[in-house]
One Martini backbone bead per residue (centre of mass of N, CA, C, O) as a GRO file, in nm:
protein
  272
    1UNK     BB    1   7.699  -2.004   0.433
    2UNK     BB    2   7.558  -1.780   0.492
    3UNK     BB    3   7.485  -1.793   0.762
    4UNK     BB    4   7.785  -1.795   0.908
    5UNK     BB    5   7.857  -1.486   0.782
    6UNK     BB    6   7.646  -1.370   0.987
    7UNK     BB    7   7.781  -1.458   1.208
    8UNK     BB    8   8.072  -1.364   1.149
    9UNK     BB    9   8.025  -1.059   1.138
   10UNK     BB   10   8.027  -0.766   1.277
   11UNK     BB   11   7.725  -0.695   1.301
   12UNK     BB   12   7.656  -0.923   1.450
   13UNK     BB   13   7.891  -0.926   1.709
   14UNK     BB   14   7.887  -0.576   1.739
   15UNK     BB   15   7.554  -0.578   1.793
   16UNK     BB   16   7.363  -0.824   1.848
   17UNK     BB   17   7.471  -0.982   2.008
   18UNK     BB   18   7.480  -0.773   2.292
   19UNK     BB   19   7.191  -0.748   2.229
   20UNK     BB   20   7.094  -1.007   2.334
   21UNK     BB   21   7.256  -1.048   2.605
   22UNK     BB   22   7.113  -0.803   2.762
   23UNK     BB   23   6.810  -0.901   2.728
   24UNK     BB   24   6.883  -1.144   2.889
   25UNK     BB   25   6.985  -1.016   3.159
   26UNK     BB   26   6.734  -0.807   3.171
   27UNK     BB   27   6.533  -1.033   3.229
   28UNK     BB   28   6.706  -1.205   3.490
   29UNK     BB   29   6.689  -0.953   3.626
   30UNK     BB   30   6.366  -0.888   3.630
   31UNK     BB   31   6.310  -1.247   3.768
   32UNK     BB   32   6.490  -1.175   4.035
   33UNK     BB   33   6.353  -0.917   4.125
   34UNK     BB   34   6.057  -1.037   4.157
   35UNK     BB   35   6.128  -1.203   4.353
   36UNK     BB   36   6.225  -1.046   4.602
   37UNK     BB   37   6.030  -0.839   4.619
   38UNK     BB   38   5.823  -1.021   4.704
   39UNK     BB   39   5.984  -1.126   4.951
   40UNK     BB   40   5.990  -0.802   5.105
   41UNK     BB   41   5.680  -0.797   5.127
   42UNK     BB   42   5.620  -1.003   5.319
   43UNK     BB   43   5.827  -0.967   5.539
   44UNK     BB   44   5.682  -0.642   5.600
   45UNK     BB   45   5.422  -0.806   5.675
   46UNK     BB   46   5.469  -0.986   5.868
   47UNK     BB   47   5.553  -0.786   6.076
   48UNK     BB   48   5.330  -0.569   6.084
   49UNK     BB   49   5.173  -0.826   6.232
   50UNK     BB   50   5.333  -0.865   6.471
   51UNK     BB   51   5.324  -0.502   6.541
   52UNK     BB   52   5.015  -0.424   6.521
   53UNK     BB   53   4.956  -0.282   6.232
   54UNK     BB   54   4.760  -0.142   6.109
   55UNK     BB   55   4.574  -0.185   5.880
   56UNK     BB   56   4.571   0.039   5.672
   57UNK     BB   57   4.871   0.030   5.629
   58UNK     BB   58   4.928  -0.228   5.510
   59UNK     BB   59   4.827  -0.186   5.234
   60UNK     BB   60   5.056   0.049   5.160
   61UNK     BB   61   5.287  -0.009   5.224
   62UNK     BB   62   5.319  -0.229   5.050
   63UNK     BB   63   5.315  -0.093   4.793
   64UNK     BB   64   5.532   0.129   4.818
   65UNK     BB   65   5.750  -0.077   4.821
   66UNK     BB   66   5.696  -0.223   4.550
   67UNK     BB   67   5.674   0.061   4.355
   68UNK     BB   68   5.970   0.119   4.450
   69UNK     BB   69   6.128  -0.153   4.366
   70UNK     BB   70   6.042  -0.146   4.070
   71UNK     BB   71   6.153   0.110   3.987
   72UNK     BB   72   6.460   0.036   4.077
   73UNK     BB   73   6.442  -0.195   3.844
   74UNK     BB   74   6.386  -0.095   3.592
   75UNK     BB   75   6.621   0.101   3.605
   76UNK     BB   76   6.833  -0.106   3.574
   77UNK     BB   77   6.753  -0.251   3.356
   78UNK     BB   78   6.801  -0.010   3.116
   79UNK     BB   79   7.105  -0.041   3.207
   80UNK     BB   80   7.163  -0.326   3.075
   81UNK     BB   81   7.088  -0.198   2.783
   82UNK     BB   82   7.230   0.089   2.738
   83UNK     BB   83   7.033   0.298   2.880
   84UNK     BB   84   7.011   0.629   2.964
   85UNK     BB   85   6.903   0.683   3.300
   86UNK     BB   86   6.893   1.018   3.407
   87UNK     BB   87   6.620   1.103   3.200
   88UNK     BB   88   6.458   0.913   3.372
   89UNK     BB   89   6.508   1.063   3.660
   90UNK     BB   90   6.412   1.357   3.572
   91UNK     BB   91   6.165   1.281   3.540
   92UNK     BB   92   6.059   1.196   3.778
   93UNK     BB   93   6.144   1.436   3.949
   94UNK     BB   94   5.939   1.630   3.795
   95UNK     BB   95   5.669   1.471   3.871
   96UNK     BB   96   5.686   1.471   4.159
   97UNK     BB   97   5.667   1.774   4.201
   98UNK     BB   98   5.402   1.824   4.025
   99UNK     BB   99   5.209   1.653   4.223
  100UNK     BB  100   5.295   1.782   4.486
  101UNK     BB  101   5.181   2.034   4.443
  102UNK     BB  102   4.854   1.921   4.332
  103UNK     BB  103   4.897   1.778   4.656
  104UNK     BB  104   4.949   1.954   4.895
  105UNK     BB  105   4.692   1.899   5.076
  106UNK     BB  106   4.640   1.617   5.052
  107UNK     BB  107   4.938   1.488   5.149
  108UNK     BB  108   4.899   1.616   5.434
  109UNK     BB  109   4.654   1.442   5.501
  110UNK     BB  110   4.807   1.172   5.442
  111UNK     BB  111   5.035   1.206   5.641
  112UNK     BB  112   4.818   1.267   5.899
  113UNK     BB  113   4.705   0.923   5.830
  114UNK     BB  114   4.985   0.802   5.931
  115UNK     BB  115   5.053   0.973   6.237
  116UNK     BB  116   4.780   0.856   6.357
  117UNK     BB  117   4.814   0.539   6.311
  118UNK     BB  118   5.100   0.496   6.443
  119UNK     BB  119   5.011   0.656   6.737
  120UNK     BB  120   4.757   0.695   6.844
  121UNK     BB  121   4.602   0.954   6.997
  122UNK     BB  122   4.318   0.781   6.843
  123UNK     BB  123   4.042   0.561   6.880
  124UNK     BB  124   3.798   0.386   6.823
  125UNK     BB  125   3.545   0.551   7.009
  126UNK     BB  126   3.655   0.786   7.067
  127UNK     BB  127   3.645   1.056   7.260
  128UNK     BB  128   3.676   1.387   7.116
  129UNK     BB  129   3.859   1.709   7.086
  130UNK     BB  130   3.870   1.907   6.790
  131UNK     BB  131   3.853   2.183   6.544
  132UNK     BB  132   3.561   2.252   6.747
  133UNK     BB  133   3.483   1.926   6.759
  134UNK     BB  134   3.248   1.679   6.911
  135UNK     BB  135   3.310   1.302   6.938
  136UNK     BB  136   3.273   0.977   6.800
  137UNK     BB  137   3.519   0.770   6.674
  138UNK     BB  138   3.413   0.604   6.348
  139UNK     BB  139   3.665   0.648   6.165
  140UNK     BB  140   4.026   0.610   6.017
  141UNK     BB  141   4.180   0.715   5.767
  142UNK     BB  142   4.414   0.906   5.516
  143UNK     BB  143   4.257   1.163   5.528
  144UNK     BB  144   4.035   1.101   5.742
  145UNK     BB  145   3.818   1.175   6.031
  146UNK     BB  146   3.528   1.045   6.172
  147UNK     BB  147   3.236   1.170   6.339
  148UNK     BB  148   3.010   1.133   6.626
  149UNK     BB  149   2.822   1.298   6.752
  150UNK     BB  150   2.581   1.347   7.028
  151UNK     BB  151   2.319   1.458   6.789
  152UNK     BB  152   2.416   1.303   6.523
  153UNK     BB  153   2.666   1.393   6.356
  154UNK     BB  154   2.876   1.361   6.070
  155UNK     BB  155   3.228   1.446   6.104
  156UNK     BB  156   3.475   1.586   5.888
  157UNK     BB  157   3.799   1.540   5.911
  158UNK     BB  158   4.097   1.641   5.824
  159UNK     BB  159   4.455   1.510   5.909
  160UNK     BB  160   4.639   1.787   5.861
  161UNK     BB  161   4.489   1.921   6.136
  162UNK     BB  162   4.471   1.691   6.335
  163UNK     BB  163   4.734   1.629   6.406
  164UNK     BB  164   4.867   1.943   6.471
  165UNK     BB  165   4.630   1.987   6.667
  166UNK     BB  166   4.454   1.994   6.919
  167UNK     BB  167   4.376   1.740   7.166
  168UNK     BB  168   4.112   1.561   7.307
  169UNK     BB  169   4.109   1.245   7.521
  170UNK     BB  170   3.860   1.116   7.717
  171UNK     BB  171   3.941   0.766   7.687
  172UNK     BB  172   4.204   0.705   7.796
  173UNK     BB  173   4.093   0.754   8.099
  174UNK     BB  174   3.884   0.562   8.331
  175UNK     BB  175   3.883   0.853   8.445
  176UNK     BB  176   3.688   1.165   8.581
  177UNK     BB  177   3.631   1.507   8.687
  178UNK     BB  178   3.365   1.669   8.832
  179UNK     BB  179   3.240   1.990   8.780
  180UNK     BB  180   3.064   2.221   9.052
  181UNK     BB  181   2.880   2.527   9.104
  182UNK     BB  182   2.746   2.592   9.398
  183UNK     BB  183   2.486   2.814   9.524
  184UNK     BB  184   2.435   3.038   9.774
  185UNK     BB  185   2.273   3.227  10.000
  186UNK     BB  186   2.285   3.468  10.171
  187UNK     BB  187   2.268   3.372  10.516
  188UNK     BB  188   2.311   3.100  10.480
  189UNK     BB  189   2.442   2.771  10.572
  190UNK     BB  190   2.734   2.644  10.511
  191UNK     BB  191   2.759   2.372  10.705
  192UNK     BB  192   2.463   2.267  10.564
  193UNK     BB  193   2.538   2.265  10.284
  194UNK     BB  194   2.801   2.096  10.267
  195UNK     BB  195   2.634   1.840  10.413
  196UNK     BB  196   2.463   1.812  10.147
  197UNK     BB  197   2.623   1.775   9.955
  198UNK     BB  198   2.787   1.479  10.079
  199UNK     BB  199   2.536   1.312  10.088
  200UNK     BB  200   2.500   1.311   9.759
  201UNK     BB  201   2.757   1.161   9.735
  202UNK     BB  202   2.703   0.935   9.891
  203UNK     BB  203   2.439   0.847   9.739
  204UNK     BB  204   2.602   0.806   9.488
  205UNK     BB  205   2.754   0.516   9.342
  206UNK     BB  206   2.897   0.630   9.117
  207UNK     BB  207   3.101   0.781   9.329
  208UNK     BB  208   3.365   0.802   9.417
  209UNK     BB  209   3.604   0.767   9.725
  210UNK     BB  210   3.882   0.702   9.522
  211UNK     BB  211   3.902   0.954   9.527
  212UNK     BB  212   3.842   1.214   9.689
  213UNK     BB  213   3.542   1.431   9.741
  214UNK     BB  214   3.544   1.804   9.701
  215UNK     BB  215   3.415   2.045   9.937
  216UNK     BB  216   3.441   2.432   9.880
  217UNK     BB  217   3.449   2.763   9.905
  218UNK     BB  218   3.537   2.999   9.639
  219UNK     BB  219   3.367   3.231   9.684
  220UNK     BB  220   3.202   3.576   9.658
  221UNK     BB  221   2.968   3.674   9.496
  222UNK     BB  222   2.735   3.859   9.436
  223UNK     BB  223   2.480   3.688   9.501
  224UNK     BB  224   2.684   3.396   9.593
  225UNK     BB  225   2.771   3.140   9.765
  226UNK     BB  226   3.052   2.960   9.617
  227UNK     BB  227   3.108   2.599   9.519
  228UNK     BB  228   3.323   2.345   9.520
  229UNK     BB  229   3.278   2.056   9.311
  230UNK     BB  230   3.460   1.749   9.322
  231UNK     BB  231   3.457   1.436   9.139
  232UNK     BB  232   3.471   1.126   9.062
  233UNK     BB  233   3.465   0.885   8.796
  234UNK     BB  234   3.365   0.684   8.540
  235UNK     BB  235   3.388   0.788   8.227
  236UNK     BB  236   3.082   0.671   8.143
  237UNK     BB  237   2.977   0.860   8.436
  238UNK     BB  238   2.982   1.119   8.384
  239UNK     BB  239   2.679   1.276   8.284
  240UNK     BB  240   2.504   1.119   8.452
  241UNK     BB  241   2.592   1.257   8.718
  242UNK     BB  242   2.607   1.561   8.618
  243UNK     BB  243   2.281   1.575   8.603
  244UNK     BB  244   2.194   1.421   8.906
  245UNK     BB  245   2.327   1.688   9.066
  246UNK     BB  246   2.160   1.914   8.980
  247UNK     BB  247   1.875   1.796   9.059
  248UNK     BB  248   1.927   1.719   9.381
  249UNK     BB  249   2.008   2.017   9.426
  250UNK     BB  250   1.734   2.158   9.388
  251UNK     BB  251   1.518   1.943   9.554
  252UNK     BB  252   1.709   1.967   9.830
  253UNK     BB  253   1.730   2.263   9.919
  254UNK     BB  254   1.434   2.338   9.947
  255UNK     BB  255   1.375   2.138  10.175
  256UNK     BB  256   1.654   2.271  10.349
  257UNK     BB  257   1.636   2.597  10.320
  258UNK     BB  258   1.793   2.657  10.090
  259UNK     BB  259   1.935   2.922   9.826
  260UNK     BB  260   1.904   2.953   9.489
  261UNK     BB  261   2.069   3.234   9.326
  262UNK     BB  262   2.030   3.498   9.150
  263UNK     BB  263   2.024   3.727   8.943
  264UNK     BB  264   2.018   4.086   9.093
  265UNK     BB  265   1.825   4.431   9.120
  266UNK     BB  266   1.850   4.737   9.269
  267UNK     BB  267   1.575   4.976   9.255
  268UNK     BB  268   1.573   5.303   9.310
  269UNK     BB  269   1.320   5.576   9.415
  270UNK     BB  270   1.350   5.902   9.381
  271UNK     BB  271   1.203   6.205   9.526
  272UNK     BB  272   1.260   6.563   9.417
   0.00000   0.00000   0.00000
């Protein structure tokens, strides 16, 4: 008889009752939300996966969806509870502002982490110049990216200037046009100069001939009549061309009577 009257009573009816109806609401609302949020993280992971977005953001993105989605979620069951919500907002909002500012260099960073590994300016193994240093690219995280030097060092470059300022990528062309400048002395035969230096073009195998090869007088300098010599090559054969004509030109000139001039002054001595 008393259990009836509690069940009857206006403080049952009008406080517990709405209350457990609430709880119970807002646990199925809960329970189909984490169902849901589920669902639509798989399936944001499966297109990424066939849009072959890069592996470091697969789980990154994931995160974060999950993250808004259930913060979101949260937020609803709390108003489903009848507790208002405005200020569970406006701490967010103001936590996020805290966060923003005490991490606003590394925030550039990871922003700059997330827009090189998007759009893809340069991929791990690329030859790159950038920041000051050139290396092969040897890792590239969410916020920095690891170079290693041709000297063999190790350098890490932050991504949020990294993203923003200019940089050289070597090996998106499988060619490069090598350029060098050889002089020859006043007096010397400029067309057996250049037909010397066309021979060196041709016996070398690693030279394409297509494009053709350039040589040309550039100049007329102080000491020196200076060749324009460009040739193309493929990228991973540019350094070794690149010594293998230096020393060529060095050994067979002096052979061939050419004079490879250096910089000199004369000095007059007048006696007064």
């Amino acid at each position: 008889m008393d259990f009836e009257k509690i069940l009857s009573s206006e403080f049952f009816t009008g406080t517990i009752l709405p209350l457990v109806k609430a709880i119970v609401l807002a646990l199925v609302v809960m329970w189909v939300g984490k169902i849901i949020i589920n669902k639509i993280v798989k399936i944001v992971g499966k297109q990424m996966e066939k849009r072959n977005t890069d592996e470091t953001l697969r789980p990154f993105f994931k995160s974060m969806l999950s993250f808004g989605l259930q913060a979101i979620l949260y937020i609803t069951v709390i108003g489903v509870l009848g507790i208002e919500t405005t200020s569970f907002a406006a701490i967010l909002a103001a936590a996020g502002l805290a966060v923003g500012l005490a991490l606003s260099g590394t925030l550039q960073n990871f922003a700059g982490g997330v827009i090189i590994l998007l759009f893809k300016p340069f991929l791990k193994g690329n030859f790159i110049e950038a920041q000051g240093y050139n290396g092969t690219v040897k890792e590239i995280s969410l916020f920095t990216t690891v170079l290693n030097t041709p000297d063999n060092k190790t350098v890490i470059i932050p991504n949020g200037p990294l993203s923003n300022g200019a940089l050289i990528n070597y090996s998106t062309e499988p060619l490069r046009r090598v350029d060098w400048t050889i002089g020859i002395g006043y007096g010397d035969d400029v067309v057996k100069a250049k037909e010397v230096i066309n021979n060196l073009i041709q016996a070398d195998s690693k030279i394409l001939l297509d494009p053709a090869p350039f040589v040309a007088v550039k100049e007329l300098a102080d000491s020196s009549v200076n060749f324009a010599v460009r040739a193309w090559v493929k990228q991973e054969d540019y350094w070794g061309v690149f010594f293998a004509m230096n020393e060529n030109v060095y050994t067979t000139f002096s052979k061939e009577g050419l004079n490879i001039p250096f910089p000199q002054m004369d000095v007059h001595v007048h006696n007064s």
